[in-house]
C-alpha positions as CSV (number, residue, x, y, z in Angstrom):
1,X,0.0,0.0,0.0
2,X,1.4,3.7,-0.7
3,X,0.8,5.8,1.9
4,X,1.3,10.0,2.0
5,X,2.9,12.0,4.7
6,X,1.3,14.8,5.1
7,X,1.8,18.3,7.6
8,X,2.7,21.7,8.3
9,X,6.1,23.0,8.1
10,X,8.3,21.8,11.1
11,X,6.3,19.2,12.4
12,X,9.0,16.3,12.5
13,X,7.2,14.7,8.7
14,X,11.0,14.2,7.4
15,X,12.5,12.6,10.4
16,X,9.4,10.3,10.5
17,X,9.9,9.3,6.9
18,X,13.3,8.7,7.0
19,X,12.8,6.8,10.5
20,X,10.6,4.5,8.9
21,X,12.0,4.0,5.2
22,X,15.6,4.1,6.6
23,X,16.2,6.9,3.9
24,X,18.2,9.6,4.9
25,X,16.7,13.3,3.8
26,X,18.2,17.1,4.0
27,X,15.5,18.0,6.3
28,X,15.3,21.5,4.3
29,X,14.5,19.4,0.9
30,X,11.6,20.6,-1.0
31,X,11.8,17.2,-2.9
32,X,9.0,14.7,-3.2
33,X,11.1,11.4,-1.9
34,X,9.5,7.9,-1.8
35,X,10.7,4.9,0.6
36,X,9.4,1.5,2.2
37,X,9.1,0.6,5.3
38,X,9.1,-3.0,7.2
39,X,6.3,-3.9,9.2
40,X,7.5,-5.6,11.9
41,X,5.8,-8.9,12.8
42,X,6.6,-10.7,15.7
43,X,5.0,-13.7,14.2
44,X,7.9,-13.4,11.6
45,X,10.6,-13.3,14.2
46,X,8.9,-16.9,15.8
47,X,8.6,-18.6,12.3
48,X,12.3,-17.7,11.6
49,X,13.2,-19.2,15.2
50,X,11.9,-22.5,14.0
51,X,12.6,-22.5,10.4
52,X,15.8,-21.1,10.2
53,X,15.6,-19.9,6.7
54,X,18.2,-18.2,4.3
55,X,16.1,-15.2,4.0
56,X,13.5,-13.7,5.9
57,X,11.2,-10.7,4.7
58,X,8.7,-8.3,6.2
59,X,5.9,-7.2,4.8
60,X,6.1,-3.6,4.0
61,X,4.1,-0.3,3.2
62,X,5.7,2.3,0.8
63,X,5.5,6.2,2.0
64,X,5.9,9.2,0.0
65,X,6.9,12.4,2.4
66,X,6.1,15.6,0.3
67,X,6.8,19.1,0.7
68,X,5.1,21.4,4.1
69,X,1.8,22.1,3.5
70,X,1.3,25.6,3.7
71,X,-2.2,27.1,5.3
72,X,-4.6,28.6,2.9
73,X,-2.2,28.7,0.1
74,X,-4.1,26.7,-2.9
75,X,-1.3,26.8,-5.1
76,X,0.6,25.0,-2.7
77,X,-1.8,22.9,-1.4
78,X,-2.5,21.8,-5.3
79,X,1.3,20.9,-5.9
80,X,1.0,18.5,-2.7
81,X,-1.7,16.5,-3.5
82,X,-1.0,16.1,-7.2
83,X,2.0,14.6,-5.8
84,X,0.0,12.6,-3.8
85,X,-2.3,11.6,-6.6
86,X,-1.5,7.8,-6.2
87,X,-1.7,6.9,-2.6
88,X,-4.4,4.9,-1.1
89,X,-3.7,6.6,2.4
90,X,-3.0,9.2,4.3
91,X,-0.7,10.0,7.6
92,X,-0.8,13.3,9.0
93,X,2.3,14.4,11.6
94,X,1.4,16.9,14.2
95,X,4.1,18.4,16.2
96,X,3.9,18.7,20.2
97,X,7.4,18.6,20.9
98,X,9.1,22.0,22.2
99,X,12.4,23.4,21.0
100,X,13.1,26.8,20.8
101,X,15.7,26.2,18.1
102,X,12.7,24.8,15.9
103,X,10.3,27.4,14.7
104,X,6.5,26.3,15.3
105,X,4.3,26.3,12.4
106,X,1.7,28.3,11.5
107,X,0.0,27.5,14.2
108,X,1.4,25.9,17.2
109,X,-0.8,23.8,19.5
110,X,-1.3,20.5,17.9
111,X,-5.1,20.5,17.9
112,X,-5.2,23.9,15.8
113,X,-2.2,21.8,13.3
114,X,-4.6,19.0,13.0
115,X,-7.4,20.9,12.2
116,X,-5.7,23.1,9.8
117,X,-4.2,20.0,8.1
118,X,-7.5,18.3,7.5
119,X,-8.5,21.8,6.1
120,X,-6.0,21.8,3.2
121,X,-7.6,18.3,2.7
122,X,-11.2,19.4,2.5
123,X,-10.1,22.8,0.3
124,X,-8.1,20.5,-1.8
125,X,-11.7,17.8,-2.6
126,X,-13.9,20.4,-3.1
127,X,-11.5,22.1,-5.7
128,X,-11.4,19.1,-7.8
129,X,-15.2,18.5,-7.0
130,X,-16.2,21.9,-8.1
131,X,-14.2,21.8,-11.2
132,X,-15.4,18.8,-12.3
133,X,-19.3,19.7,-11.5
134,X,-18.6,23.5,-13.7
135,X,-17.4,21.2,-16.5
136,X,-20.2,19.2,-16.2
137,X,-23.0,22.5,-16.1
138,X,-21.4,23.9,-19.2
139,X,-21.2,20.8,-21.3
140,X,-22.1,22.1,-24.7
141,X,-24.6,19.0,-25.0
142,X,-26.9,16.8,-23.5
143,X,-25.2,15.3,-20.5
144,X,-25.3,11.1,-20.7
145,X,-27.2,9.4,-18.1
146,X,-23.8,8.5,-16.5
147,X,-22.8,12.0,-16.5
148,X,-26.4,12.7,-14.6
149,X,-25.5,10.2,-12.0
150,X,-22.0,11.3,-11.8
151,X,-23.5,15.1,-11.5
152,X,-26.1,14.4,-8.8
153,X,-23.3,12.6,-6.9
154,X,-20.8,15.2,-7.1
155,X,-23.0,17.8,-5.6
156,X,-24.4,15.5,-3.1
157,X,-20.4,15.7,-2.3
158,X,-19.7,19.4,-2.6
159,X,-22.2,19.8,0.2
160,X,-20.8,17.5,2.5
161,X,-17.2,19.0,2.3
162,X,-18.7,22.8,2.6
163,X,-20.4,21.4,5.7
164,X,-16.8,20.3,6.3
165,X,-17.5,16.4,6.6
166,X,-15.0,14.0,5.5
167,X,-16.4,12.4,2.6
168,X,-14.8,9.2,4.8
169,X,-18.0,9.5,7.4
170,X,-20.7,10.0,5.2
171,X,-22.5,6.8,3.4
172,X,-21.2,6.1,-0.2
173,X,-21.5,3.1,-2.2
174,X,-18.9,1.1,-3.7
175,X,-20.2,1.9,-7.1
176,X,-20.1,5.5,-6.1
177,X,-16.5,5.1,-4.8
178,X,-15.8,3.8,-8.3
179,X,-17.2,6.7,-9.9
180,X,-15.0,8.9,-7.7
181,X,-11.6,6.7,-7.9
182,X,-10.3,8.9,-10.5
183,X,-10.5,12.2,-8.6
184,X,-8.1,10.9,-6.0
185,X,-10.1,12.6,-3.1
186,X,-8.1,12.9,-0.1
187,X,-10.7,12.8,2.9
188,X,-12.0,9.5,1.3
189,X,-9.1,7.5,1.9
190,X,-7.7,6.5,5.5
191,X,-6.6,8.6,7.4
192,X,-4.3,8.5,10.2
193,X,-2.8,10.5,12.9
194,X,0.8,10.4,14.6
195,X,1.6,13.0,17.2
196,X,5.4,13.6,17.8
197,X,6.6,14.2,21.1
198,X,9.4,15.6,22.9
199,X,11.2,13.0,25.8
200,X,9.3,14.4,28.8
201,X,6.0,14.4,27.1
202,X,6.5,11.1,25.8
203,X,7.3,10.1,29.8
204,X,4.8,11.6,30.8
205,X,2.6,10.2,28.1
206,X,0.4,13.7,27.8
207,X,0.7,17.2,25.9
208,X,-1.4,20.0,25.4
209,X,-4.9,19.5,23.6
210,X,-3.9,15.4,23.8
211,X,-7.4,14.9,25.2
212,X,-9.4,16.9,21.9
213,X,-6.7,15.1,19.7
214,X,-7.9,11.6,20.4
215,X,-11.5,12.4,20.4
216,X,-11.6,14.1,17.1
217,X,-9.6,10.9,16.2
218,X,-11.6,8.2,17.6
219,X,-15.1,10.7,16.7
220,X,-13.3,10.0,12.7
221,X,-12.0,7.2,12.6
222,X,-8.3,7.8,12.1
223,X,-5.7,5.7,13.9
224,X,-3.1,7.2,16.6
225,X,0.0,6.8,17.8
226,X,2.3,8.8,20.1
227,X,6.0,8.8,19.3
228,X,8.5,10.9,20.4
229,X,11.3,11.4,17.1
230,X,14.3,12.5,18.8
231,X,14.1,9.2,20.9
232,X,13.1,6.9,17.9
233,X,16.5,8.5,16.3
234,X,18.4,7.4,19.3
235,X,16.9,3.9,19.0
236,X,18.1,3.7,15.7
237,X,21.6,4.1,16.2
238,X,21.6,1.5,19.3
239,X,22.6,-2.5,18.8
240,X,19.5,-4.6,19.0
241,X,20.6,-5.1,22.3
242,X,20.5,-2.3,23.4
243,X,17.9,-1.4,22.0
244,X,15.8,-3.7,23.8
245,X,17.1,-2.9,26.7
246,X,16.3,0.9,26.8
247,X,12.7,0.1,25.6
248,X,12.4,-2.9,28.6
249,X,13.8,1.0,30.8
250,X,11.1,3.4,28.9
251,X,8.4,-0.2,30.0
252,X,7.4,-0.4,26.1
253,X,7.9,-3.5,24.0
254,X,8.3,-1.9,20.8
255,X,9.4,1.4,18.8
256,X,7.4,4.3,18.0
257,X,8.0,3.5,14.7
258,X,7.0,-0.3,14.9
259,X,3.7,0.9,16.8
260,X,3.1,3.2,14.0
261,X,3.8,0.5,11.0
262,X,1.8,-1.8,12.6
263,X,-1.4,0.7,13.7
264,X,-1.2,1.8,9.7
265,X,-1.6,-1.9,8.5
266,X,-4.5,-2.2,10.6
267,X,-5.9,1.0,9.6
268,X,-6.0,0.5,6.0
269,X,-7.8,-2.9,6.3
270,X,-4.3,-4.5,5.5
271,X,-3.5,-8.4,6.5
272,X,-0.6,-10.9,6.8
273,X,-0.2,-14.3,5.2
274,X,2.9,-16.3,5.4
275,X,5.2,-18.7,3.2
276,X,7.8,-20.5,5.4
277,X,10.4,-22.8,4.8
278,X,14.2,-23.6,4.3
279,X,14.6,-21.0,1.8
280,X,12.4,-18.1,3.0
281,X,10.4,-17.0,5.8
282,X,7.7,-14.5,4.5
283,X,4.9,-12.3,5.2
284,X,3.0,-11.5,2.1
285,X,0.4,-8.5,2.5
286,X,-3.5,-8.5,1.7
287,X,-6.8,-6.6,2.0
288,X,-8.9,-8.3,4.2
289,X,-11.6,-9.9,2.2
290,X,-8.6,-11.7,-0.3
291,X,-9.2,-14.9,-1.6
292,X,-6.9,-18.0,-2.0
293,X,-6.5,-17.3,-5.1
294,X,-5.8,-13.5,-4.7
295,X,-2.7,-14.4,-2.0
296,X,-1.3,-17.0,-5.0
297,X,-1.6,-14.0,-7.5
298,X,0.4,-11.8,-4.6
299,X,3.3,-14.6,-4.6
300,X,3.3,-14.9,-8.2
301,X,1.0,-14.4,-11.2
302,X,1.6,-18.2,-12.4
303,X,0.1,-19.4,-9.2
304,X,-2.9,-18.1,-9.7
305,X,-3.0,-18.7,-13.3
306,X,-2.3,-22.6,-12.8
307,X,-4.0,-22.4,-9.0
308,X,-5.4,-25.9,-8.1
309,X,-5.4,-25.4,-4.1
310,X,-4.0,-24.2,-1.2
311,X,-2.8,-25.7,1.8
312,X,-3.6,-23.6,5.0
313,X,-2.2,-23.9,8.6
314,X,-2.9,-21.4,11.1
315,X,-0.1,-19.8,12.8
316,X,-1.6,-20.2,16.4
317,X,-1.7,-24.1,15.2
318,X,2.0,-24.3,14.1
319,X,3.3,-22.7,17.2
320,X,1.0,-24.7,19.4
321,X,2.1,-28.2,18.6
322,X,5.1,-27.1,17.1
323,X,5.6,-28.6,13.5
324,X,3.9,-28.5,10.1
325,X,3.9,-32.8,10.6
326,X,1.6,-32.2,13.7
327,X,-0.5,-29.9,12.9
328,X,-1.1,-32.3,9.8
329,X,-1.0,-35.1,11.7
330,X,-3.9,-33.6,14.1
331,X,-6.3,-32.9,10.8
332,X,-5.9,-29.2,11.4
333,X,-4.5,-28.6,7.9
334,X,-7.0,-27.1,5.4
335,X,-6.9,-27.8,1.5
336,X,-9.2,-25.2,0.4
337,X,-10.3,-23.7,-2.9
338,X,-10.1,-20.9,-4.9
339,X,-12.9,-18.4,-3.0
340,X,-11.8,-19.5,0.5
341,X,-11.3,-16.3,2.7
342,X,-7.9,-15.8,3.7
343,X,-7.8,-15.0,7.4
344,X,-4.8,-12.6,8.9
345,X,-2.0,-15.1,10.5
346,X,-2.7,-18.1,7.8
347,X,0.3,-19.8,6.2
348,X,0.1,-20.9,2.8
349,X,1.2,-23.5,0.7
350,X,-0.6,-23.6,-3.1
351,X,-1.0,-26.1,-5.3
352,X,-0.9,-25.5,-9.1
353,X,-0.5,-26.7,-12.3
354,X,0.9,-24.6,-15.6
């Protein structure tokens, strides 16, 4: 899934792209810079543990970090977001932390940054929403009956985002979500929300306007995370063990950065399957909903061409009695067909024939 970084000037949206993609940016670039980032998968770790394969790989998301939106300035705000044309979601970076060395934004508490953000997002949609429905009014000729639907939709649209609703919350088909796909909307995709703290706001897990944050979050929908950047940095250039051992001192089990990975996957409806054996341990990534036949295609177009069956064993199963042999052995291996649902966690083996 491509995913787009998105915030006011200042607000840490760099260091969290670089801290995630591993990509190392001027922090003053004005360049649009693309990256991928591993989602780490304890699950992973486990099945490595027991395989001991060659090669192991994560699944991953790729991020695109863009220039600082800038408030109320539509050319800007156009040259983001046709940057940002392609992405299926969005991640917004507010800034809590305090350094007098770093000038605040436009505006400074994180609240009024959110808000302002998610602005630039509505300004942006009903741009592109107005234009199309003008181009539509002064057709010169009769409008075809998909151009009425498409008409009647648009302004039933228009009046949602000047009511400043993200078109996210209100009720739209998946035909009508068709219709729209090609006007890459911004409030219609996911949206999420990570908050970057400084060290003592991060201990003391709280910042100004935290409590209005999370409630316009939760009230929308978006996923949250706290991280605090300066420390994620720190983590980064630590061993693993130590590493481990300053998050066992903070009492977290995991990064910032792997709390945020991990809160986008399950944001954007995104699931884990696995292949595992001598060669490879894998995590292979899939919209909840897939099919068999859909993870075989994700592998490798052949499989799905030549697809016969798959083999399924759930991971719980595998770690529970401890070998692919006994969980076969204990009838809790599924051959299943083409349409089968593909359930988060699932390791797959598929059968095919070319």
């Amino acid at each position: 899934m491509k995913v787009g970084i998105v915030g006011l000037s200042q607000v840490g949206k760099t260091t969290i792209f670089s801290l995630l993609t591993g990509i190392e940016v001027d922090l003053f670039s004005q360049e649009h810079q693309r990256g991928t980032a591993k989602v780490h998968d304890k699950r992973v770790d486990i099945l490595t543990k027991m395989y001991e394969p060659k090669k192991v790989t994560y699944a991953t998301l790729e991020f695109f970090d863009t220039p600082a939106l800038k408030i109320n300035d539509k050319k800007e705000r156009t040259a983001v977001f046709n940057l940002l044309q392609n992405v299926e979601a969005m991640l917004i970076v507010v800034r809590a932390f305090k350094n007098d060395s770093v000038p605040y934004p436009e505006v400074e508490k994180p609240i009024d940054q959110l808000k302002a953000t998610l602005d630039e997002f509505l300004f942006r949609d009903l741009d592109v929403v107005m234009g199309r429905i003008e181009r539509l009014e002064n057709a010169k000729r009769k409008l075809e009956p998909k151009e009425e639907i498409e008409l009647k939709l648009l302004k039933r649209i228009q009046e949602a985002l000047e009511n400043e609703q993200l078109l996210s919350q209100i009720e739209i088909s998946e035909e009508e979500k068709k219709m729209l796909g090609g006007f890459s909307l911004a409030t219609l995709k996911p949206i999420a929300i990570v908050v970057n703290l400084d060290e003592e706001q991060f201990t003391d897990k709280n910042y100004e306007t935290k409590d209005e944050i999370v409630k316009l979050c939760e009230k929308n929908g978006f996923a949250y995370v706290e991280l605090c950047g300066k420390l994620e940095m720190e983590l980064n250039a630590l061993s693993e063990e130590e590493k481990m051992e300053l998050l066992k001192d903070l009492g977290v089990e995991e990064t910032g950065i792997q709390r945020l990975s991990n809160a986008l996957y399950r944001q954007f409806g995104l699931i884990s399957f696995f292949t595992v054996g001598k060669d490879e341990v894998r995590a292979w990534t899939l919209r909840k909903g897939s099919t068999a036949v859909d993870a075989a295609g994700v592998i490798h177009t052949d499989l799905a061409r030549g697809f016969i069956k798959a083999e399924i064993i759930k991971y719980e199963d595998l770690i529970k009695l401890g070998s692919e042999k006994a969980v076969k052995d204990a009838g809790l291996m599924k051959l299943v067909g083409k349409e089968h649902i593909i359930e988060d966690g699932d390791i797959i083996t598929i059968r095919f024939n070319i």
